[in-house]
DOSE-215671 format. One record per residue: x, y negated, z of N, C-alpha, C, CB in turn; residue number from 1. Coordinates in pm, whole numbers, padded with zeros to 5 digits, always signed. Atoms other than C-alpha are relative to their C-alpha. Glycine has a CB too. Example, Ala and Ser with C-alpha at 12.3 -4.5 7.8 and 13.67 -1.06 7.14 Angstrom:
2
[kolfi [+00089, +00119, +00000], [+01230, +00450, +00780], [+00090, -00120, +00000], [-00099, -00003, +00125], 1] [kolfi [-00082, +00119, -00006], [+01367, +00106, +00714], [-00077, -00109, +00073], [+00041, -00046, -00142], 2] 
//
This chain:
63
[kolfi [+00102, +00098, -00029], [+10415, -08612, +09287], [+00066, -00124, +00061], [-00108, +00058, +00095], 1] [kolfi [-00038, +00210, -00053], [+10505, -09013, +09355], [-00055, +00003, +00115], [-00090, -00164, -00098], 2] [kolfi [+00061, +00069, -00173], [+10483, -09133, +09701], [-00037, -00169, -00049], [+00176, -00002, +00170], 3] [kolfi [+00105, +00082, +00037], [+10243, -09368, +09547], [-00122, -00012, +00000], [+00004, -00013, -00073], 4] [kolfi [+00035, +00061, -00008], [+09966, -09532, +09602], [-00119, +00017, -00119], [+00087, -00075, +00023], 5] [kolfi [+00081, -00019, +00106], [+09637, -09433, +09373], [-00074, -00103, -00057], [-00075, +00085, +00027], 6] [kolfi [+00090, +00138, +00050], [+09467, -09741, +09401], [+00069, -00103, +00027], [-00141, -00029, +00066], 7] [kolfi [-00013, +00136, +00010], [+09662, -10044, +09455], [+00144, +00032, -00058], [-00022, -00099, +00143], 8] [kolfi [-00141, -00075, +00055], [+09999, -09880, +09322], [+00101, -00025, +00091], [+00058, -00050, -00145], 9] [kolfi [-00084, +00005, -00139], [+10174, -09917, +09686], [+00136, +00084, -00044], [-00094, +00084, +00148], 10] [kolfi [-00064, -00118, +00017], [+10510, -09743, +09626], [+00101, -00005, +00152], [+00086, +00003, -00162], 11] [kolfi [-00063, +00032, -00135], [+10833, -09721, +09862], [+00052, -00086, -00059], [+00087, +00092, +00087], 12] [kolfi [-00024, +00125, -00048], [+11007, -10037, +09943], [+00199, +00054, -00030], [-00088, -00040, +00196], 13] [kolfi [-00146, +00008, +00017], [+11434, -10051, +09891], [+00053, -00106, +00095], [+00039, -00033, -00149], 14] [kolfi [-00038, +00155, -00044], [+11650, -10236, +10123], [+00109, +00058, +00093], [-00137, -00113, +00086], 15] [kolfi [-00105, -00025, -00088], [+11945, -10224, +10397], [-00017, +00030, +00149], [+00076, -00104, -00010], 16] [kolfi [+00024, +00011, -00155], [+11968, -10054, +10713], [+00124, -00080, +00086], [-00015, +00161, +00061], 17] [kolfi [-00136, +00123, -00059], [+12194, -10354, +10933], [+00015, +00078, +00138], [-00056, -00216, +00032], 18] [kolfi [-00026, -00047, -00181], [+12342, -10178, +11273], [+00060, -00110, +00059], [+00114, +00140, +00039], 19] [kolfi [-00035, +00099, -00042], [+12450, -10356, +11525], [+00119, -00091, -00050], [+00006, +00032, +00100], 20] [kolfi [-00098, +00048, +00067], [+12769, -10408, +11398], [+00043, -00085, -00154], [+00042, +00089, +00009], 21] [kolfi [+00002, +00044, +00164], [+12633, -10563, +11080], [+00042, +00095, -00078], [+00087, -00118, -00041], 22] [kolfi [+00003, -00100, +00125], [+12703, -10231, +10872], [-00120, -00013, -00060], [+00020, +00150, +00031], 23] [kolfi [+00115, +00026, +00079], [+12492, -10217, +10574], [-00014, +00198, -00065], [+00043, -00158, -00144], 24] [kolfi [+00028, -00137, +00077], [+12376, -09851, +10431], [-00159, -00005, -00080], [+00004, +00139, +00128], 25] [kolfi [+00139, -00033, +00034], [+12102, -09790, +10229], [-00113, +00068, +00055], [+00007, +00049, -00082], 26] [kolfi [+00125, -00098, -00092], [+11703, -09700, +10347], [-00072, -00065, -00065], [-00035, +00005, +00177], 27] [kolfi [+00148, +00046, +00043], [+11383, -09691, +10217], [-00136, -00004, +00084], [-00035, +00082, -00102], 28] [kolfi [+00123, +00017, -00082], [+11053, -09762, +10376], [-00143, +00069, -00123], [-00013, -00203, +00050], 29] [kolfi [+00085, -00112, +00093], [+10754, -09479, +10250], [-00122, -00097, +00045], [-00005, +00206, +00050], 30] [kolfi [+00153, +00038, -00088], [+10375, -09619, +10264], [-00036, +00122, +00048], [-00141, -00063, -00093], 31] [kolfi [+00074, -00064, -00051], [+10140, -09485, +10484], [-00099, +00114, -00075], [-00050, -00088, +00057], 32] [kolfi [+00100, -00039, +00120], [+09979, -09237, +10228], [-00075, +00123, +00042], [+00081, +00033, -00145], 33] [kolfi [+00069, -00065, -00050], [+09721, -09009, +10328], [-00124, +00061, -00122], [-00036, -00082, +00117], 34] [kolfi [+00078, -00070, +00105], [+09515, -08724, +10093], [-00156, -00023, +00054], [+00048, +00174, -00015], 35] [kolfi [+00165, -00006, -00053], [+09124, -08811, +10108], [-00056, +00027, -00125], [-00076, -00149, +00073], 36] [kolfi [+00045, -00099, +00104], [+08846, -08662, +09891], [-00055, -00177, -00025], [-00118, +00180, +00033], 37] [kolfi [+00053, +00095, +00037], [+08725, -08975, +09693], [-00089, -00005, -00169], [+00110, -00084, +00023], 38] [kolfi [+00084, +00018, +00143], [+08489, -09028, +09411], [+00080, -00094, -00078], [-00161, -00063, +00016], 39] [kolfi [-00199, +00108, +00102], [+08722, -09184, +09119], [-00117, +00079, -00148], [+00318, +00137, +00040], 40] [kolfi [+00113, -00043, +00111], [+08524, -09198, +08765], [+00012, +00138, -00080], [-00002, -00110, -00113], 41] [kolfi [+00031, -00105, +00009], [+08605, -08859, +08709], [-00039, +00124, +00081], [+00060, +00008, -00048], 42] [kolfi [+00071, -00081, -00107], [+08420, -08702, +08973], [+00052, +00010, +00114], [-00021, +00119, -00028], 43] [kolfi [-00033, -00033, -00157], [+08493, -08612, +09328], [+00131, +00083, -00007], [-00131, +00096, +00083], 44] [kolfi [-00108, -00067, +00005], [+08860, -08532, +09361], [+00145, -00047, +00103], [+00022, -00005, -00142], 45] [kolfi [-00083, +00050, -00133], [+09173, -08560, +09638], [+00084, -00079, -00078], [+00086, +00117, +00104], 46] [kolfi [-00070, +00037, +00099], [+09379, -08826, +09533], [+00122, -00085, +00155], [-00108, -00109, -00149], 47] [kolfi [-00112, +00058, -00088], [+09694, -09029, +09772], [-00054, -00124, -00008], [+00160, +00011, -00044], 48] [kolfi [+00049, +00120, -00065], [+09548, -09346, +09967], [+00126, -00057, +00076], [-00128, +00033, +00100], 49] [kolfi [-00095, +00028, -00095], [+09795, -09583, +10143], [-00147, -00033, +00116], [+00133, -00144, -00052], 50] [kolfi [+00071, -00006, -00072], [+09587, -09643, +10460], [-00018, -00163, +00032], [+00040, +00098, +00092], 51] [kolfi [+00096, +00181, +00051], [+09556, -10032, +10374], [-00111, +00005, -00106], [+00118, -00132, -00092], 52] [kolfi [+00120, -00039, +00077], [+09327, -09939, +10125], [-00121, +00083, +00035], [+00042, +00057, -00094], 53] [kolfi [+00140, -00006, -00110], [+09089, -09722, +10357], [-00049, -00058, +00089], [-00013, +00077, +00062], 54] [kolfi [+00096, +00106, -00103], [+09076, -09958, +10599], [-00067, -00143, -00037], [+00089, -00043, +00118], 55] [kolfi [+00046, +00104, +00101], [+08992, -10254, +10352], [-00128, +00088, -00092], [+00150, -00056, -00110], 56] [kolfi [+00088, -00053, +00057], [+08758, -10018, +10220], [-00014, -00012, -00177], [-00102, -00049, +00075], 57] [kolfi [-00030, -00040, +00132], [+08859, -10008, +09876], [+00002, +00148, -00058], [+00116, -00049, -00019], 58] [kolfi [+00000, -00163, +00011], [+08827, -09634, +09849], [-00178, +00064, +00042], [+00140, +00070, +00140], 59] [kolfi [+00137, -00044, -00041], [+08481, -09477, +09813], [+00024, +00142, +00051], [-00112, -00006, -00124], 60] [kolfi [-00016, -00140, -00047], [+08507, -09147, +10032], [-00114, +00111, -00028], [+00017, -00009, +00143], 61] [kolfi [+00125, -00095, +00025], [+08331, -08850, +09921], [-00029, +00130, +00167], [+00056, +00109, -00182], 62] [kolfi [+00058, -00084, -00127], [+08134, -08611, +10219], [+00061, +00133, -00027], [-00178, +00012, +00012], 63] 
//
């Protein structure tokens, strides 16, 4: 399963971790992604939310 993003296609991010010393290593940054039960046009089913999208309310939550 993708650490992605169901509705706005959020994925992870690529980039350099800099220490003090200016070393460079690779690191990625994960979204916030969180399983909620949401109505999605094929019925009521759990799907991966980043948690900018529930709080923008772009996500219809099912009870």
């Amino acid at each position: 399963m993708a650490r992605r993003c169901e509705i706005c296609g959020k994925g992870i991010a690529h980039g350099n971790q800099v220490s003090h010393s200016n070393r460079k290593s690779r690191r990625i940054w994960s979204p916030n992604l969180q399983r909620v039960r949401a109505v999605t046009d094929r019925g009521v089913r759990r799907i991966r939310v980043c948690t900018t999208c529930l709080k923008s309310g772009r996500v219809v939550r099912a009870l």
